[in-house]
Each structure stands twice: as C-alpha cells, then as structure tokens.
C-alpha positions in Angstrom: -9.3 -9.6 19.0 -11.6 -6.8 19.7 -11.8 -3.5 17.4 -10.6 -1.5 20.2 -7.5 -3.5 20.6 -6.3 -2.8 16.9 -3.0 -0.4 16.5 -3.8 3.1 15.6 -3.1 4.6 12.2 0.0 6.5 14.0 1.4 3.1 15.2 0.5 1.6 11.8 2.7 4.5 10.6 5.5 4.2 13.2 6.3 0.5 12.2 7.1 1.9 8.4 10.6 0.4 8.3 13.7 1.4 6.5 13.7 -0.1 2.8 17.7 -0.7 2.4 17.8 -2.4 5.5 14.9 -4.9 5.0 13.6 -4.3 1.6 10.3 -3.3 3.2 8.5 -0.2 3.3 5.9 -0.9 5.6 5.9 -4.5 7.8 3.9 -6.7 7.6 1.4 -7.6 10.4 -1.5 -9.5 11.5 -3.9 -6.4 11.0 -2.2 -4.7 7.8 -1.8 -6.0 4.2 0.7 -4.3 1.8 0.7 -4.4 -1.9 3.7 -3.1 -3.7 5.0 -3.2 -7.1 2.3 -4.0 -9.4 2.4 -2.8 -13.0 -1.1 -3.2 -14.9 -0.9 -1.9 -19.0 -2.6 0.9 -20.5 -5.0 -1.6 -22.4 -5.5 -3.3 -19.0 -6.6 -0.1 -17.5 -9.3 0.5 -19.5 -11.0 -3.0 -19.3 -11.1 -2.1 -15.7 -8.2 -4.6 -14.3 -6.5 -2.2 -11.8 -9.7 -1.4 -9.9 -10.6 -5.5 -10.2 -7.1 -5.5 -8.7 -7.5 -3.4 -5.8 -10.6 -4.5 -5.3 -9.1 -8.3 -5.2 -6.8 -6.8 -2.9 -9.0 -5.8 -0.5 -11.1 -9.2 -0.6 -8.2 -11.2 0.5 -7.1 -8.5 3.1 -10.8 -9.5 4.5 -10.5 -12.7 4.2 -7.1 -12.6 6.5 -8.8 -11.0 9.1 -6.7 -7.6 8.1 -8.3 -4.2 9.4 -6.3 -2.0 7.0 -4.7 -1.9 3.2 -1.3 -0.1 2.6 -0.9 0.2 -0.9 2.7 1.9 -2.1 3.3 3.7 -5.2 5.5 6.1 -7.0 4.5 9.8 -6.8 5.5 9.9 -11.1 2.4 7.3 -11.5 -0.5 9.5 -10.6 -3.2 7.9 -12.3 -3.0 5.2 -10.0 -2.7 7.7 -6.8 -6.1 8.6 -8.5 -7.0 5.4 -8.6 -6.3 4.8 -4.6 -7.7 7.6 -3.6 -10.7 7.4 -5.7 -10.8 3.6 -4.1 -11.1 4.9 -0.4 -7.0 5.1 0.2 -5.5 8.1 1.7 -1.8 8.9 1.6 0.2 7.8 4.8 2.8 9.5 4.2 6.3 10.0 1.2 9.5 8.3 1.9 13.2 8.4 -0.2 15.0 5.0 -0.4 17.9 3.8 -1.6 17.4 0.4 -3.8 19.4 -2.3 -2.5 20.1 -3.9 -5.8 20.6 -0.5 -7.7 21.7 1.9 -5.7 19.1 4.9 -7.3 17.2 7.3 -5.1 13.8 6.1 -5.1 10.7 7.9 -3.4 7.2 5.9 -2.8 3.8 7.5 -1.6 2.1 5.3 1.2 -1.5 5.1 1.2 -4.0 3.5 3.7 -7.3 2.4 4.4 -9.7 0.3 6.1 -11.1 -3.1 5.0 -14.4 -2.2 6.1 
C-alpha cells in the first residue's frame, strides 16, 4: 500500500468509536496501533521504563507495518501527557465515557503520531 493511500489524521479521528458501546476508544486498524491502560510506578519512572515503553511501543507499531501510534490517557496523569508529547505525540482530541463495568464518568485525552 502506497503512502498516499493511507487514511488522513481526520479519518483516523472519525473512526474514534463510542467506548460503552464497544469498549474502544479508538479502533483498531491496519495502519493505527492503540495503547491504553498502562500504569508504570514512580520508581519505574525514573529508571526510564515508560519512555523504554513507548518507545517499545513504537518498535512493534513498525514492525506491523502501522503508519501511526494513538496512545490514550487520562487528562489527571500529566506527567505522562508530558511524556507523549515530549515523545513526538500530539493530542487528537478529549472524550467523556461512561465505563461499562462501573458506570463513572470517565474522560481520556487521545494523542497521535507517526511511526516514522
């Protein structure tokens, strides 16, 4: 598939889907990767294992033949939105979900970028 056939970042961002319905904020697709819901301690941190991480991340999304990351966070955890952004990710967008298991209000920031 040529570079020029690969979906915009506006369709990348249209096929967002609705969390309570499917449980997935962004689908899954033969040119995009998501990583959600990974904790890494304090301690962790500073040996370096959340940039090894996303950096990891990125390797396998490479690997796959994947053009672009989507990485999903919570806006409360900004060191990692530092993290991201400091990594080459820039926010997609902010949603509001409803958990499926418990009900709460949750909101998640989106963030994108290329493999390359």
């Amino acid at each position: 598939m040529s570079a020029s056939a690969w979906p915009s970042e506006r369709e990348a961002k249209s096929r967002l889907s609705d969390h309570h319905q499917d449980r997935q904020l962004v689908e899954p697709t033969e040119y995009l990767i998501d990583l959600s819901r990974v904790a890494v301690t304090n301690s962790a941190k500073r040996g370096g294992l959340d940039q090894y991480l996303v950096k990891q991340f990125k390797a396998e999304g490479r690997r796959l033949g994947c053009q672009r990351l989507c990485l999903e966070v919570s806006p409360k955890h900004n060191t990692a939105i530092q993290l991201y952004r400091k990594l080459g990710f820039e926010e997609l967008d902010r949603r509001e979900t409803v958990c499926w298991l418990t009900s709460a209000t949750l909101e998640y920031v989106h963030t994108i970028r290329s493999v390359a």
